[in-house]
N, C-alpha and C positions, 0 to 999 in steps of 0.2 A: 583477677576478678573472675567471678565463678559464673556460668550462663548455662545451667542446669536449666532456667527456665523456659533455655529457647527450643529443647530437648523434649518436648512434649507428645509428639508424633510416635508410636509405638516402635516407630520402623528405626529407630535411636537405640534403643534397649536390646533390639535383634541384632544390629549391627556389632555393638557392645561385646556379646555374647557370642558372637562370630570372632571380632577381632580378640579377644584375650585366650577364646580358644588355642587359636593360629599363633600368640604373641605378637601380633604384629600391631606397632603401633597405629593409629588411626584416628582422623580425624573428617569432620563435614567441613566443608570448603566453599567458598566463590557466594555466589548469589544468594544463596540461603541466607549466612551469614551476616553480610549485607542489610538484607532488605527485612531480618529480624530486628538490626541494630536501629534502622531506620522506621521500624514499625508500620514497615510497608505491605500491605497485602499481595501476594503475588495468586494469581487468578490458574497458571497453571504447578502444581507439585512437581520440581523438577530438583533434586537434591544430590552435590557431588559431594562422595568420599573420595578422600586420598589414604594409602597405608604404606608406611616402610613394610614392605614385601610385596606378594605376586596380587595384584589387584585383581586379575581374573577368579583365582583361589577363592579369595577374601568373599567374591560373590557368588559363588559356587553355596560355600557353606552358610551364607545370609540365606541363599535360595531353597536350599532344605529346610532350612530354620521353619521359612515363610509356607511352606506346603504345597502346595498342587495350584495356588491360585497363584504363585507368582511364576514368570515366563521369564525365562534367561535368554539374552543373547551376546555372544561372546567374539569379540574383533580382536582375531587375534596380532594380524599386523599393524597393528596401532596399543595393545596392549592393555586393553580397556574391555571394560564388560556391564550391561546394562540388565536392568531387573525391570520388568512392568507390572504391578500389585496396584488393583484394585482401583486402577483407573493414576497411578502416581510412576515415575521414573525416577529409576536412582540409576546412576552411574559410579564406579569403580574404575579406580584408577591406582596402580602403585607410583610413589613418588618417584618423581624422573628430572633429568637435567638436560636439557636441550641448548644444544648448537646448530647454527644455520649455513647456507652457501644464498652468496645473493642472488641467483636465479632463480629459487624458491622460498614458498612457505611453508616447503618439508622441512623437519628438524629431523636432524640428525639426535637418536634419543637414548639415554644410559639410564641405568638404575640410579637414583640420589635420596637424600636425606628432605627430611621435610623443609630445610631450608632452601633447597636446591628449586625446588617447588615451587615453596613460594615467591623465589628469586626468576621464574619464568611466568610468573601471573603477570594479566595485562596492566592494572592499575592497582594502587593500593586499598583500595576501598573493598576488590578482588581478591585481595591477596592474606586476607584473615581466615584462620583456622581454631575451631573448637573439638577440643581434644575428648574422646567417648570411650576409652577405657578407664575400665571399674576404676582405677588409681585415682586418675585425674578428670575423672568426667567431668566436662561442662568449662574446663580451663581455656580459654580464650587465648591465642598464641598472633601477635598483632605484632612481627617485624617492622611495618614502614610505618606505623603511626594511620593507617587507614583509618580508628575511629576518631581522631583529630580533622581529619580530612571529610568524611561523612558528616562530623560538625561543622567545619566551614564551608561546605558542599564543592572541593572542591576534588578535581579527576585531576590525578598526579598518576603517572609511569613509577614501579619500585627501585627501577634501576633508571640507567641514563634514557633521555626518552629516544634519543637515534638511535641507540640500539633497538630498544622496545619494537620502532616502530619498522626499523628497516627489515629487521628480522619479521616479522609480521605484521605487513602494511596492513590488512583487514583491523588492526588494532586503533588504527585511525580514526577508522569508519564507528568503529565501536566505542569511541570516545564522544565524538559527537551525540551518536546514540544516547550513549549515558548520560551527559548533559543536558540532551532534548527532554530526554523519560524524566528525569529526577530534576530538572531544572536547577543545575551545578554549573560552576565556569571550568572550565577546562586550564588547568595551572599556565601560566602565560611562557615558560621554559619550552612546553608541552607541544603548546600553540604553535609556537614557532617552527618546533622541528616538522609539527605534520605541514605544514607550508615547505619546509625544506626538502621533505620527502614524498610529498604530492606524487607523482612522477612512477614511485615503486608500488603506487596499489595497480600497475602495468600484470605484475605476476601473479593477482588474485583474479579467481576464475569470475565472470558475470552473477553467477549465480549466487556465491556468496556474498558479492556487494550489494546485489538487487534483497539477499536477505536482509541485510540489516538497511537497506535504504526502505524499505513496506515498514518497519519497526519504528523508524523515522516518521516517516507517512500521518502512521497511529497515534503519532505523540496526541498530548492536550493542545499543544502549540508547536507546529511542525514546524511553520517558517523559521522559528530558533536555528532548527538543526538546517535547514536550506540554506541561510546563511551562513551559519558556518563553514557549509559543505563550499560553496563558492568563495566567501572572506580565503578561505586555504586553498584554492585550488583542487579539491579533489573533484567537483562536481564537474569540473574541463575534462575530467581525465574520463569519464565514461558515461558523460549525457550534457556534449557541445552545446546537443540543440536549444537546453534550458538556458543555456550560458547566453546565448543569440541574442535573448529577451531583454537581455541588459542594457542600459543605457538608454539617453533618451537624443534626438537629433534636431534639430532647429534651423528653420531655412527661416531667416529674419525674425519675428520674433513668435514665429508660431512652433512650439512643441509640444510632440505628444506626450503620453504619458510611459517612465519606465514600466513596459511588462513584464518584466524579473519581479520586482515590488509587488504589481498590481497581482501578476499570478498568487505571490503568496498571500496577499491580501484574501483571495476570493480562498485561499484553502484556508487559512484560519478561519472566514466565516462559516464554512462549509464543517469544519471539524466540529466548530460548535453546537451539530446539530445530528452527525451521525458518526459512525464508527466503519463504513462502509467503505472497505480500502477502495473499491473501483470506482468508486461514486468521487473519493478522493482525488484518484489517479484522476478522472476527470477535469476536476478543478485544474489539477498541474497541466491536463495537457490542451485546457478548453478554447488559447491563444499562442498555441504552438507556431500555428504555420503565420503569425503577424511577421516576423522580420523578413519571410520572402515575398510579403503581399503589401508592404507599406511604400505608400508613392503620395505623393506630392502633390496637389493639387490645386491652382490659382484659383483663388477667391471661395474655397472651402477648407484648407487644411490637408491635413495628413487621411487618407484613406489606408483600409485596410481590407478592400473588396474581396469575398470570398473567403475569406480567412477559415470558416466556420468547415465550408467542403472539403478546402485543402489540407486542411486539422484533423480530417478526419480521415480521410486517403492516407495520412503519416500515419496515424496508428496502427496500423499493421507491423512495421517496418520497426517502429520504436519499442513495442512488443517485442520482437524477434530479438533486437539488440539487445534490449537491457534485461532477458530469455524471463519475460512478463510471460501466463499462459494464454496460450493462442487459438484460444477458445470461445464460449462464450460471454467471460468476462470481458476479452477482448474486444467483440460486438455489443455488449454494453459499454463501454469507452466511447467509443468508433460512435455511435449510434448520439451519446450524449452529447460529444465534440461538435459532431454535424448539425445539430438541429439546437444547440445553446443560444442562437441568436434571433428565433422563430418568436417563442414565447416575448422577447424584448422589443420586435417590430410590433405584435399584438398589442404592449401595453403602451405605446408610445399611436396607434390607429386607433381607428372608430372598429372593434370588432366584430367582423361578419361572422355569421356563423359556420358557414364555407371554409373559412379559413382556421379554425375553432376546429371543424369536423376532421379537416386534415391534421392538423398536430394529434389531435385525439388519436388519428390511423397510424400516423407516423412513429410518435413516441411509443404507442400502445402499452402497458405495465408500467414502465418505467415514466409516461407523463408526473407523476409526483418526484419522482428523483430530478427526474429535469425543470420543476418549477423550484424546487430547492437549490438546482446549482443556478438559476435564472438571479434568485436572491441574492444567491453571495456574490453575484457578480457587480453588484452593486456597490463600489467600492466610493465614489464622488466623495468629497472630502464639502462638498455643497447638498448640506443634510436636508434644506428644502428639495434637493433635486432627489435625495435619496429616497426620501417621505414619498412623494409624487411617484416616482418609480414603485414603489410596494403597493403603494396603493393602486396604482394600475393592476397590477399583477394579481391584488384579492379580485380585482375587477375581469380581469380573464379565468382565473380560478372557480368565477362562481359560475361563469359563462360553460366552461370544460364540463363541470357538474352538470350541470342545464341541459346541454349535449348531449352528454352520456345520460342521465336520465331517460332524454327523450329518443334519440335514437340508436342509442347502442353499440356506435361506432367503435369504441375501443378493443383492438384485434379481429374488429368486424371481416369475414369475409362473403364476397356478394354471393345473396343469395340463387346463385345460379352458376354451375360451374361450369368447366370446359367439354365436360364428357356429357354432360344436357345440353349443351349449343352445340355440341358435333352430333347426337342422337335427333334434337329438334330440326336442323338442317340439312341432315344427311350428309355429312360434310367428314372428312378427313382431319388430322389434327394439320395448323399451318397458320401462318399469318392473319386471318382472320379470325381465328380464334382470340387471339392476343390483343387485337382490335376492337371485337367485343367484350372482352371480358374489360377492360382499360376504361372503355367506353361509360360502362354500367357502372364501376367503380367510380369514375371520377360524377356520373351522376348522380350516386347518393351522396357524395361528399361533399357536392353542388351545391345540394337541394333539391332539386329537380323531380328526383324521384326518393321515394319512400324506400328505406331498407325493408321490401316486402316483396313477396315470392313473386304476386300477381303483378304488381307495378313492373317490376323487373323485366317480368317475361313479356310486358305489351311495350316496352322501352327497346328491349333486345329484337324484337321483330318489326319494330318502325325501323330502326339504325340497321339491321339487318337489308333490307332495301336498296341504302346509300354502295353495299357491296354485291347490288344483286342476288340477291341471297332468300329463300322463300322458304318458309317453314312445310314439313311435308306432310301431307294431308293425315 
């Protein structure tokens, strides 16, 4: 069958005209191919050729073709070479046959035939190629049956799947992935092995599992691929602590609820509503620290005191591990984890505004991300209690507005700082610095006093007193 029509992008006809120069034959490969069959939009332009000969070559002379706007770069111990045009990425590759040692996910790599090729692709749905010399342009070349497989949406290995995956346990991770994204079963042969080889994604670096675990994250419906990732054991192998959440324990006939479940719960509601991998990560890590904070308590149930602080102390550390950046997405995590349980005592009290004032200082920007993950955290399965809880929450929401209208608390800082209390007292920087300024802070947050220059500064010289302390002439 002829797929000229999937051939529409100019950068097809250059390629063309590059490879019949060269003779070499050539084709577009992997995910292009895919997700044209699938009629799938893909949002970034990222398109692999393969050619029986020197892939670097092949993009050398695509790159003169292309003029002064496209930018070569060329790896040569890996034997690959990349073009960047006009905001798109193509990749070149000449066709190769790879053997493995199992202590790595280096391959050992040789020149091959396009079958050879296609015989080291990860899945069959991956593994199609459409052929772009003048002869046969637009010929579709489908060894494993991938577009039978894209019909029944199912993620099949082309060869045995213990090899596939032992030789490249990252292919695991990328299986799930593809199931998540495209909502496919994963072939039940498939399944089994990555259960049987859980264990060898040991020898892939953090970094590339944390890549395709954010990919995960993104899906429309993450939880898919979270299950998965635990149903097979990989999610043991390099993020325990999620694994902890699992299960539920029962002292007579009181039990809590599973947190494994419940987390994914709040991230499905959560997905529904943004694309913010941190806002995400959030969700995943908003009940982290419950399995070392759950204790037993006669004539109340199961508690989980503090959970929210100690959830949020972990985020540092679970960053580091699973090599998250350690930045300030980080302290937006850290920041959401700790204070997800504020906005839920507010809608469950009579709301002061005191209390109002402080979340407003505390969340600062991100109070809207935080009443978003407040919602999804709303999991009850007792949909008058759900109703009840939202509606609370529009009831704090209009309170926070009201707030910030009238006092301006959000990222507020007091109007009077350290180097005016050390100039107005004659005073040195020290302890009582820290003392006043605290003071004056939590008094507008109060109420007490007005976020106002003058209220400030006849607030700071009464309390100024209590430290002996006399403003100088």
């Amino acid at each position: 069958m002829n797929y000229s029509s999937a051939l529409k992008n100019p950068i097809f006809k250059t390629v063309q005209l590059a490879a019949d120069e060269l003779n070499y034959p050539t084709y577009v490969v992997g995910g292009f191919v895919r997700d044209f069959l699938l009629k799938r939009k893909q949002e970034k332009t990222d398109i692999d050729f393969v050619c029986i000969g020197n892939g670097m070559k092949l993009a050398e002379c695509v790159t003169k073709k292309l003029g002064n706007k496209a930018t070569l770069k060329v790896f040569k111990n890996f034997g690959t070479a990349m073009i960047h045009y006009k905001g798109e990425d193509y990749e070149f590759v000449g066709a190769r046959k790879e053997s493995y040692r199992s202590d790595s996910r280096k391959p050992i790599v040789e020149n091959g035939t396009l079958e050879d090729d296609q015989n080291r692709r990860d899945f069959t749905i991956n593994a199609m190629a459409i052929q772009l010399n003048a002869e046969n342009y637009g010929t579709l070349i489908d060894p494993f049956n991938g577009q039978e497989d894209l019909k029944n949406q199912i993620i099949r290995t082309p060869l045995d799947a213990d090899i596939t995956y032992s030789d490249d346990p990252l292919r695991m991770m990328r299986a799930i992935r593809f199931a998540t994204q495209l909502n496919f079963t994963i072939e039940e042969k498939s399944l089994t092995s990555i259960n049987r080889n859980a264990e060898r994604l040991a020898i892939i670096s953090q970094e590339r599992i944390t890549e395709e675990l954010n990919k995960i994250i993104l899906t429309t419906k993450p939880s898919d691929g979270f299950k998965l990732l635990f149903d097979n054991h990989l999610l043991h192998q390099f993020f325990p602590l999620m694994c902890r959440l699992h299960g539920v324990e029962f002292i007579g006939k009181h039990g809590h609820k599973d947190n494994f479940y419940h987390t994914l719960e709040v991230l499905d509601n959560i997905s529904k509503n943004t694309n913010n991998l941190w806002l995400r990560w959030a969700a995943i890590l908003h009940d982290i620290a419950k399995p070392q904070t759950k204790k037993y308590e006669e004539g109340h149930g199961w508690t989980f005191h503090a959970h929210e602080f100690i959830g949020g102390k972990m985020v540092p550390k679970i960053f580091r591990k699973l090599k998250l950046p350690l930045n300030e997405k980080m302290k937006y995590v850290q920041k959401l984890v700790t204070l997800h349980l504020r906005p839920i005592v507010l809608a469950q009290d009579i709301v002061t505004d005191s209390a109002i004032r402080r979340l407003l200082f505390d969340a600062g920007d991100d109070i809207d991300d935080l009443m978003m993950l407040c919602d999804a955290d709303i999991t009850s399965k007792n949909q008058r209690k759900v109703k009840k809880y939202l509606k609370n929450f529009q009831l704090v929401r209009k309170k926070l507005k009201e707030i910030e209208e009238k006092d301006h608390i959000r990222n507020f800082q007091p109007p009077i700082n350290g180097k005016e209390i050390m100039d107005l007292f004659n005073i040195e920087a020290g302890r009582e610095i820290g003392i006043l300024k605290t003071s004056i802070k939590d008094a507008i947050l109060d109420g007490t006093v007005k976020n106002d220059k003058q209220e400030a500064l006849a607030f700071i010289i009464s309390k100024a007193k209590e430290l002996n302390l006399h403003p100088v002439k």
